[in-house]
DRENVO-683702 format. One line per field, with one value per atom (N, C-alpha, C): x, y, z; residue in three letters; atom name. Coordinates in steps of 0.02 Angstrom, whole numbers, plus 50000, padded with zeros to 5 digits. Layout:
<pts>
east: (X	...)
north: (Y	...)
up: (Z	...)
aa: (ALA	...)
at: (CA	...)
</pts>
This chain:
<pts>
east: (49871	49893	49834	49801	49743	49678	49677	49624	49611	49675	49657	49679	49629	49641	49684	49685	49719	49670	49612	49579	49579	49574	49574	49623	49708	49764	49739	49736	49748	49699	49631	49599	49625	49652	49694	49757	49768	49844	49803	49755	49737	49701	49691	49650	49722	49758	49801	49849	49865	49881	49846	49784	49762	49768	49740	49722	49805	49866	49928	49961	49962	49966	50050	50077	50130	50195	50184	50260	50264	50199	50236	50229	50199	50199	50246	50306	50369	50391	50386	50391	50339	50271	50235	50235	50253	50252	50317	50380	50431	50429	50404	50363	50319	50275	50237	50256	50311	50368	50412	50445	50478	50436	50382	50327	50321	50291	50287	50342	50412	50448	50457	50470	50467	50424	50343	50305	50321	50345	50356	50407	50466	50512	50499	50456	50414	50387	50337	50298	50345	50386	50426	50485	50482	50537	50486	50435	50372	50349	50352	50314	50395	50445	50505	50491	50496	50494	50446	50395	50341	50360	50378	50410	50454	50506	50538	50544	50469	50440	50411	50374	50338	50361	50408	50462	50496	50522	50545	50496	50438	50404	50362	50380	50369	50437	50487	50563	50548	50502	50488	50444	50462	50424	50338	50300	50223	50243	50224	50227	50173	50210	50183	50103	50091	49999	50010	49949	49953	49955	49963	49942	49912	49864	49797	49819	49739	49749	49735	49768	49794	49747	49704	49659	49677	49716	49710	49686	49615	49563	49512	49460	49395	49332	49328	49289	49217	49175	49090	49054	49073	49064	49065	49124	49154	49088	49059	49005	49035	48960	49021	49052	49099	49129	49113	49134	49122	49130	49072	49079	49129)
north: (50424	50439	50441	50498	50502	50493	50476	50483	50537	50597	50654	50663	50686	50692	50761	50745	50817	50880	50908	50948	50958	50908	50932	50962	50939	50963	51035	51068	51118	51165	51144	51177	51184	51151	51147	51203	51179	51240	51322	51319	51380	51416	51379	51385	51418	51375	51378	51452	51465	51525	51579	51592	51629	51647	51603	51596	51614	51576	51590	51665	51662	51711	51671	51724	51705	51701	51763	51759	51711	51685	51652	51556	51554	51510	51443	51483	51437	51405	51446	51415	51382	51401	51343	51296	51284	51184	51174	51206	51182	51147	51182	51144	51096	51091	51036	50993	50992	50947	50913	50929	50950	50878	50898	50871	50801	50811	50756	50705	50730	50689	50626	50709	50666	50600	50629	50566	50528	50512	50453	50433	50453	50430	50398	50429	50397	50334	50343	50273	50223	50239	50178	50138	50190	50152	50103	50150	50111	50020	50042	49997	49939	49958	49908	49886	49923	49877	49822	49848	49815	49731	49736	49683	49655	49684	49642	49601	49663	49615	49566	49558	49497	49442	49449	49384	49370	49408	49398	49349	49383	49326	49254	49240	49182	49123	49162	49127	49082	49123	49111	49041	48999	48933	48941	48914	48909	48905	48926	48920	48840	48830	48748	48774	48698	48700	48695	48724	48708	48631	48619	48552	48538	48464	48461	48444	48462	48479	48420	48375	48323	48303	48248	48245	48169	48184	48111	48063	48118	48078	48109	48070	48094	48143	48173	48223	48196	48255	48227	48223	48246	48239	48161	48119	48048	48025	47999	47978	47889	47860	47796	47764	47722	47674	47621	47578	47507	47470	47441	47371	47315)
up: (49071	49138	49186	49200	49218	49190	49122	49082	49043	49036	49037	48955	48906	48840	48810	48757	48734	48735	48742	48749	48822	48874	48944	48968	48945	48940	48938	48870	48847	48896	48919	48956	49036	49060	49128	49118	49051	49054	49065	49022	48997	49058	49118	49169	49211	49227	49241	49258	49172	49155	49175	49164	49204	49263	49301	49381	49402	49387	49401	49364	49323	49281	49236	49175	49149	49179	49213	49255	49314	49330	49392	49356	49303	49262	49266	49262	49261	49316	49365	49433	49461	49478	49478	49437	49368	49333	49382	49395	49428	49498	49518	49589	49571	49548	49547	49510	49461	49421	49475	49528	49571	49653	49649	49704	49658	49609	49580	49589	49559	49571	49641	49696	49741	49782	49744	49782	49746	49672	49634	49672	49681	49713	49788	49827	49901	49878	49840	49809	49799	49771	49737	49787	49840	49881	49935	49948	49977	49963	49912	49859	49871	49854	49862	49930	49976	50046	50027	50042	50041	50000	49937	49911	49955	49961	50008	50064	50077	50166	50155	50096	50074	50051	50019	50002	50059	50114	50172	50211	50210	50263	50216	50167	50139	50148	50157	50192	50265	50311	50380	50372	50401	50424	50449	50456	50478	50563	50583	50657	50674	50729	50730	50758	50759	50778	50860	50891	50957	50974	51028	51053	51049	51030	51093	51169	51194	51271	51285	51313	51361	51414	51433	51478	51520	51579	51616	51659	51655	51684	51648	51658	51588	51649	51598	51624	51629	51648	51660	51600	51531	51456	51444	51476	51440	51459	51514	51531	51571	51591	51635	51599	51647	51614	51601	51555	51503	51578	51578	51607	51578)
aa: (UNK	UNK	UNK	UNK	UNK	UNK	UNK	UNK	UNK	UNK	UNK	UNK	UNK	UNK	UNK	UNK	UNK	UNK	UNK	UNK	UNK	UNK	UNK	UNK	UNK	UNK	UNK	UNK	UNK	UNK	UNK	UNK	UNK	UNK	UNK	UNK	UNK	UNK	UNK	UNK	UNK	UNK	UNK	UNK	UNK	UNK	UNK	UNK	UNK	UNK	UNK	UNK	UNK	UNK	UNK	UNK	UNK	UNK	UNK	UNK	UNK	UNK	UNK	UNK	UNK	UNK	UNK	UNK	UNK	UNK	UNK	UNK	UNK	UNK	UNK	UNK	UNK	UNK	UNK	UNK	UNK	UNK	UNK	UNK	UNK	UNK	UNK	UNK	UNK	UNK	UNK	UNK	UNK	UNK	UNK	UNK	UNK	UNK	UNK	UNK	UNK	UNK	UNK	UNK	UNK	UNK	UNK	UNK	UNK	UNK	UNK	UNK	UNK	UNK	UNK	UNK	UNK	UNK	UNK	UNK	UNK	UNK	UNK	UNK	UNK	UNK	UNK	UNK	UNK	UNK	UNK	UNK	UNK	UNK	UNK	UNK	UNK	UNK	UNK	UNK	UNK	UNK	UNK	UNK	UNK	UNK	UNK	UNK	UNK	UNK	UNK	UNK	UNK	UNK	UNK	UNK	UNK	UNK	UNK	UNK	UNK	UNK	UNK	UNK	UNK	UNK	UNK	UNK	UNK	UNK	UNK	UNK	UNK	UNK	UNK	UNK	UNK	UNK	UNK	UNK	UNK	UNK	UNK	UNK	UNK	UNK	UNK	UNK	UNK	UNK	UNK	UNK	UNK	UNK	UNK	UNK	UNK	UNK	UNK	UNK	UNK	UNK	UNK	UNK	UNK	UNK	UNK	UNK	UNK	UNK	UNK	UNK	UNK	UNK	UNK	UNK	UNK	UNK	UNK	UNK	UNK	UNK	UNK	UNK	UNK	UNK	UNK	UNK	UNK	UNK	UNK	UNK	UNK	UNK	UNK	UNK	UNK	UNK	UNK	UNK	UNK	UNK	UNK	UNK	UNK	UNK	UNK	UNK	UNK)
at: (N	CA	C	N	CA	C	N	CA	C	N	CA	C	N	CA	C	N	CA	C	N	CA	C	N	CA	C	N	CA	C	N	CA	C	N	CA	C	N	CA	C	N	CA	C	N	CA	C	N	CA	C	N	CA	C	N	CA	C	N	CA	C	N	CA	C	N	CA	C	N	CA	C	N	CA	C	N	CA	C	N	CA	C	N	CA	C	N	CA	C	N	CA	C	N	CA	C	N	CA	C	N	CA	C	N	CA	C	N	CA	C	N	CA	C	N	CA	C	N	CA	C	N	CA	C	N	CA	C	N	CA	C	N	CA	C	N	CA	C	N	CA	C	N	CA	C	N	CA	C	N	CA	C	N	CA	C	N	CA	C	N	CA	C	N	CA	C	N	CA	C	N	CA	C	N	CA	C	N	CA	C	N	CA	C	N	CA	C	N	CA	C	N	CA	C	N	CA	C	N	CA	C	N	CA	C	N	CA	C	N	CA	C	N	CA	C	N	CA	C	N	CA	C	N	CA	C	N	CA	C	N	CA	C	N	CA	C	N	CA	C	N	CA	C	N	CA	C	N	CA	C	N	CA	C	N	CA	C	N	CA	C	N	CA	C	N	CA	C	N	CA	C	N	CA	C	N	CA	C	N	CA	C	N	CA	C	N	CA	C)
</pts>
């Protein structure tokens, strides 16, 4: 998941327990069981748009190229004219 082994586990819980204590134990993993869920659930609908917008705009055509710019008399660049 995170990289997190079975000894870090047990030291996070045990930290945990403390700092929270037993009784409130259950309800904090519930909440953060709870939070968790929901950002997975955010991510994932995220993450769907996102798909969808992207296959959407591969549907859309290339927008054309500009013109070129049109010149009907020659500028001071052309230089004289051909004898």
């Amino acid at each position: 998941m995170f990289g997190v082994g079975w000894a870090e586990l047990l030291v996070i819980l045990a930290v945990a327990l403390v700092v929270v204590g037993p009784e409130k134990l259950p309800e904090v993993a519930r909440g953060l069981g709870r939070l968790y869920g929901q950002l997975y659930r955010t991510l994932t609908e995220a993450r769907e748009s996102l798909r969808a917008e992207a296959d959407l705009s591969r549907l859309d055509p290339p927008p054309d190229p500009p013109a070129p710019e049109r010149r009907d008399k020659p500028g001071p660049e052309a230089g004289p004219p051909d004898p």
